[in-house]
C-alpha positions as CSV (number, residue, x, y, z in Angstrom):
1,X,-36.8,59.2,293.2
2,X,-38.3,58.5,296.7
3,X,-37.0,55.2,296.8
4,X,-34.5,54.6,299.3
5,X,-33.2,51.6,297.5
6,X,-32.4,53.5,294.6
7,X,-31.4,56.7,296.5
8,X,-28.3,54.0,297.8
9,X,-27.4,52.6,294.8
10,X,-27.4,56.1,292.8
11,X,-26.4,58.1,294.6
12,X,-24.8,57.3,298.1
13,X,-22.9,54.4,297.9
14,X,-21.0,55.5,295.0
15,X,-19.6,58.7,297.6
16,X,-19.1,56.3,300.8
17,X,-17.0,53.6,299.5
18,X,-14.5,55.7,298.6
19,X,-14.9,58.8,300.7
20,X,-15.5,59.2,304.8
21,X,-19.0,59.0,306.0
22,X,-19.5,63.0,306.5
23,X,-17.7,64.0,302.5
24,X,-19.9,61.4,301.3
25,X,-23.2,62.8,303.0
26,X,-22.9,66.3,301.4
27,X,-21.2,64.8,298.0
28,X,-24.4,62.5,298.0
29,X,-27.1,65.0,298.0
30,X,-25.2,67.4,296.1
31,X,-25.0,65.0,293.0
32,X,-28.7,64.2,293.2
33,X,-29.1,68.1,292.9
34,X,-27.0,68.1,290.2
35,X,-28.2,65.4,288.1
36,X,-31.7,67.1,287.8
37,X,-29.9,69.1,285.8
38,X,-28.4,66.8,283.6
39,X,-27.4,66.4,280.5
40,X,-24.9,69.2,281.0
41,X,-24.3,71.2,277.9
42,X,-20.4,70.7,276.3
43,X,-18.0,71.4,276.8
44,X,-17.8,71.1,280.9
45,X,-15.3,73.2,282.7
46,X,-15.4,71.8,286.5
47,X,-13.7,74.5,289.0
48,X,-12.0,73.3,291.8
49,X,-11.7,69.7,290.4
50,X,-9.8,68.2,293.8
51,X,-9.3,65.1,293.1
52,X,-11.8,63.8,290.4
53,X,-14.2,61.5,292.6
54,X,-16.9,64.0,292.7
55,X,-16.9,64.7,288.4
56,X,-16.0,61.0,287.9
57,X,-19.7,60.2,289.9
58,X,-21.8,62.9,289.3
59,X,-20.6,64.9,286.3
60,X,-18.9,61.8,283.7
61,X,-18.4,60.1,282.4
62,X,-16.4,62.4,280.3
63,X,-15.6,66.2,281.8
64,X,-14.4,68.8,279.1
65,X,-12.0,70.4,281.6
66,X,-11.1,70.5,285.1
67,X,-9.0,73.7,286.9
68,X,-7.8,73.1,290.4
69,X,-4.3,75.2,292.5
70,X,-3.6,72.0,294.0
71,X,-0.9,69.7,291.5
72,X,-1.3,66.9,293.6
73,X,-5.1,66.9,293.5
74,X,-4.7,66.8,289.5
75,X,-2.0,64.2,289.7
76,X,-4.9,62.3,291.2
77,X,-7.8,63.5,289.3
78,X,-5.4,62.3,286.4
79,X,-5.6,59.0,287.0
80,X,-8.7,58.8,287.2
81,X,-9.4,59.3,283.7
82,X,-12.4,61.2,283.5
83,X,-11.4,64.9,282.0
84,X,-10.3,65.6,279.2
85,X,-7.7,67.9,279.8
86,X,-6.5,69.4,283.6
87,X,-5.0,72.6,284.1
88,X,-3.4,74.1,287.1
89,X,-5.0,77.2,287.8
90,X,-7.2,79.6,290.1
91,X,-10.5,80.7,290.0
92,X,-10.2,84.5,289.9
93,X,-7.3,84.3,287.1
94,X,-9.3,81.1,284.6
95,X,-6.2,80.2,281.8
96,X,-8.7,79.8,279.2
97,X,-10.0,81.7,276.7
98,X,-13.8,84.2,276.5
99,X,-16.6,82.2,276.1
100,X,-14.6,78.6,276.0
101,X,-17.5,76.7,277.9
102,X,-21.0,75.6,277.6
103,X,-21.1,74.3,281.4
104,X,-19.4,75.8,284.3
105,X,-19.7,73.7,287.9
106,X,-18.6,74.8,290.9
107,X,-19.3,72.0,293.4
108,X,-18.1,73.9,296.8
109,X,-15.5,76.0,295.4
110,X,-15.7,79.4,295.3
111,X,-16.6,79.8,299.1
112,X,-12.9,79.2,299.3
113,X,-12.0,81.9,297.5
114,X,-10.7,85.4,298.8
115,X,-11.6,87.5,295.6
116,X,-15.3,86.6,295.1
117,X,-16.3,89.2,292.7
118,X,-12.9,88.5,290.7
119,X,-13.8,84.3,290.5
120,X,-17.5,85.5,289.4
121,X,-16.1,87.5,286.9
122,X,-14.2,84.8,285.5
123,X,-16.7,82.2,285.3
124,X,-18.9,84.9,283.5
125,X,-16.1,85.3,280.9
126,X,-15.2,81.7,280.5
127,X,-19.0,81.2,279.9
128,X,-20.5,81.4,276.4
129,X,-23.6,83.7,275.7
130,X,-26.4,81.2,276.9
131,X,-23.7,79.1,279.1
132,X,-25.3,78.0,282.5
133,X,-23.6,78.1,285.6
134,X,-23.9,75.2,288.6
135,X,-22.6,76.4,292.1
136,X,-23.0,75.3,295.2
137,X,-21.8,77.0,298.6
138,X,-22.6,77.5,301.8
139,X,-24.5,80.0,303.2
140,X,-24.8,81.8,307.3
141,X,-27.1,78.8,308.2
142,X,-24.3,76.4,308.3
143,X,-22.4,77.4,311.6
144,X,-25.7,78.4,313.2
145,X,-26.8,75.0,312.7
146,X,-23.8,73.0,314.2
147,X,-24.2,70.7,317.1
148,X,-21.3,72.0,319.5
149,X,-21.7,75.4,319.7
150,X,-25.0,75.3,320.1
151,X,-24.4,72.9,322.7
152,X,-21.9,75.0,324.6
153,X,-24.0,78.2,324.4
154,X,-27.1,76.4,325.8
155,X,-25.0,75.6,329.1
156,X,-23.8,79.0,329.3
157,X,-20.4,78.4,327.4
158,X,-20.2,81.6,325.0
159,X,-16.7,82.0,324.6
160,X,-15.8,78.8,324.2
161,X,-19.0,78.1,321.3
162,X,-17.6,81.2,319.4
163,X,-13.7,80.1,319.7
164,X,-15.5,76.3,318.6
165,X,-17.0,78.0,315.8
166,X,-14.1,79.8,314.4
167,X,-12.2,76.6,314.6
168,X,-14.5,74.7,312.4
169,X,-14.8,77.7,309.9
170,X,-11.0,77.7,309.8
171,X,-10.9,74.2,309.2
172,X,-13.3,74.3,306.7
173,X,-11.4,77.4,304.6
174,X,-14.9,79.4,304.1
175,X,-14.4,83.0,303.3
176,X,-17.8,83.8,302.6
177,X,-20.9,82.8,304.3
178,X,-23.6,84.6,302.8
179,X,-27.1,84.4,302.9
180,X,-29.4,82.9,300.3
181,X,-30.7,86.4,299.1
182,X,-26.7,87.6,299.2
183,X,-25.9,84.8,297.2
184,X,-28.2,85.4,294.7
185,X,-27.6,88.8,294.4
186,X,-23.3,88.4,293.7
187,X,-24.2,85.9,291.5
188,X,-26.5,88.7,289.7
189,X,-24.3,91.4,289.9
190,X,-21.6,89.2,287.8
191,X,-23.8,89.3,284.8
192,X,-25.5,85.9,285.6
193,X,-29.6,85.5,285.3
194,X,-30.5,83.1,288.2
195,X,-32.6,80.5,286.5
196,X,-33.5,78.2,290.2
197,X,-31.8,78.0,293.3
198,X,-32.7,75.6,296.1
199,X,-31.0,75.0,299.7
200,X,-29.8,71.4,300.9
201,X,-28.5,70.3,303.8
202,X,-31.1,70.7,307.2
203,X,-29.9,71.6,310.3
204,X,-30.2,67.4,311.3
205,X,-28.0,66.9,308.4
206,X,-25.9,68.9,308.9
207,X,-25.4,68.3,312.9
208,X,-24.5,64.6,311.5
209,X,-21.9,66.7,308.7
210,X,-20.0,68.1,311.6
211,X,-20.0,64.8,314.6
212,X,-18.7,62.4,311.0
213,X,-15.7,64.8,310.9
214,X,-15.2,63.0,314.1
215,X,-15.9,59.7,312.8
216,X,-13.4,59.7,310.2
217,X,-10.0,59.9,312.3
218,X,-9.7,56.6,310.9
219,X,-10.0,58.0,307.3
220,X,-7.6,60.5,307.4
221,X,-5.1,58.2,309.1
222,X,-6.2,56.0,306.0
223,X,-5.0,58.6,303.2
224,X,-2.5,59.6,304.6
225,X,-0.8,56.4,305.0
226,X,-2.2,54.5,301.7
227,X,-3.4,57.6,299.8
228,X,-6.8,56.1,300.2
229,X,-9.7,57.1,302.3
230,X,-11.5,54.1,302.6
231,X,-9.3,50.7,303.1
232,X,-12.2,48.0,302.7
233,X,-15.2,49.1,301.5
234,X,-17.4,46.1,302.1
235,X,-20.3,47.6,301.7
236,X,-22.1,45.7,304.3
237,X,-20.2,47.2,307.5
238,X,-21.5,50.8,306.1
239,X,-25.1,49.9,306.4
240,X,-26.1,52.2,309.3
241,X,-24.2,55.2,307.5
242,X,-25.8,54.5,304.3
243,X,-29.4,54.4,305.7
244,X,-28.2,58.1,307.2
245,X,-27.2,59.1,304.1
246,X,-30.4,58.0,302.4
247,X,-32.4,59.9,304.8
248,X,-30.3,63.5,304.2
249,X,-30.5,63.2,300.2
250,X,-34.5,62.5,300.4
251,X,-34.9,65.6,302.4
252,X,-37.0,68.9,301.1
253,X,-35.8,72.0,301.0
254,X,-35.8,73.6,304.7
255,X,-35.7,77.9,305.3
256,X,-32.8,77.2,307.3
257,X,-30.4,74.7,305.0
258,X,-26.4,75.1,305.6
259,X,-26.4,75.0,301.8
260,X,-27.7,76.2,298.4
261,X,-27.6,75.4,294.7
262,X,-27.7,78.2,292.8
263,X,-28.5,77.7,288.8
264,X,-27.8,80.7,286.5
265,X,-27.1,81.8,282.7
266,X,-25.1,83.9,281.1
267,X,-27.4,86.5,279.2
């Protein structure tokens, strides 16, 4: 789908009139990634549900099961009425039983995790024989790629481009950053046969990622005082955002992408 029309309506307005403009830039291409995937074998478990927005645009309209540590995040994700049945729950300890699900997604999830190899061996387990596996994460492109830092070391700033760097990691709660190859090769080492895997998110992309943060002050004031992030989505005042938008989820694949998709199957 090359039209960017389409590429809108699909798949980047449903993210940015409801979410800030740099959540809905990643959540955008992500679910185009995802949907050439489609349909997803039942019954879903989505890891690291959050709220719901993302499975209730890009994985509904009906979810098996969705597992999240946050109770607030699945009062939300509640009401929104696309699983099945929540859970409270963490990654690296699954409450359900061997071989439960036909789908496992992981939509930027388990780079959040401490115990990697423990949340791999867990979606393994909660996988049937056949079962196929949906992450996505970051890899060490990400932070090489952000505007700031790069900025600041070009001017002879080092110290202060690595203490900007650590900042954003912190803020962004990623324990592991690993290359594509590394990726692949935990992924394979839990038992998984990699079936396609394919980076998103350019360096441009991803420069415009890290500066919306910035943007959306007004957002978080937003949610925090309403519970919502976007007040008034008239879709009209988000024009210049959603041409963006557009742009970053028609791009190819680049060597040097801040994330990947990785596709796999249980054997």
């Amino acid at each position: 789908m090359h039209n960017s029309v389409a590429v809108r309506d699909a798949y980047v307005w449903p993210h940015l009139g409801a979410l800030p403009a740099f959540r809905a830039l990643i959540r955008a291409i992500e679910h185009r990634l995802l949907d050439g995937y489609r349909p997803f074998a039942a019954p879903l478990l989505d890891v690291g549900a959050g709220d719901g927005h993302f499975a209730s645009v890009a994985l509904g309209p009906r979810v098996a099961v969705g597992v999240d540590v946050s109770l607030p995040a699945l009062r939300e994700a509640a009401r929104r009425g696309v699983y099945e049945h929540l859970a409270a729950g963490s990654a690296p300890a699954l409450p359900f039983a061997d071989g439960q699900f036909a789908t496992v997604v992981a939509n930027c999830a388990i780079e959040h995790i401490p115990d990697l190899s423990a949340t791999l061996a867990e979606l393994h387990r909660a996988l049937r024989p056949g079962g196929r596996l949906l992450v996505t994460v970051p890899t060490d492109c990400l932070e090489p790629n952000l505007l700031v830092p790069r900025t600041l070391g070009a001017v002879g700033l080092g110290p202060a481009a690595d203490a900007y760097t650590a900042w954003f990691r912190r803020q962004q709660v990623h324990y592991h950053l690993l290359s594509r190859a590394e990726w692949l090769q935990v992924i394979e080492q839990a038992g998984f046969g990699v079936v396609a895997a394919r980076g998103y998110m350019s360096a441009r992309a991803t420069k415009l990622f890290e500066l919306g943060h910035y943007a959306g002050l007004d957002n978080l004031a937003a949610r925090r005082l309403t519970g919502r992030w976007v007040l008034w989505p008239w879709r009209p005042r988000f024009a210049a955002w959603e041409r963006f938008i557009a742009a970053c989820v028609d791009e190819p694949e680049h060597p040097d992408d801040s994330c990947l998709l990785v596709v796999a199957e249980r054997a």
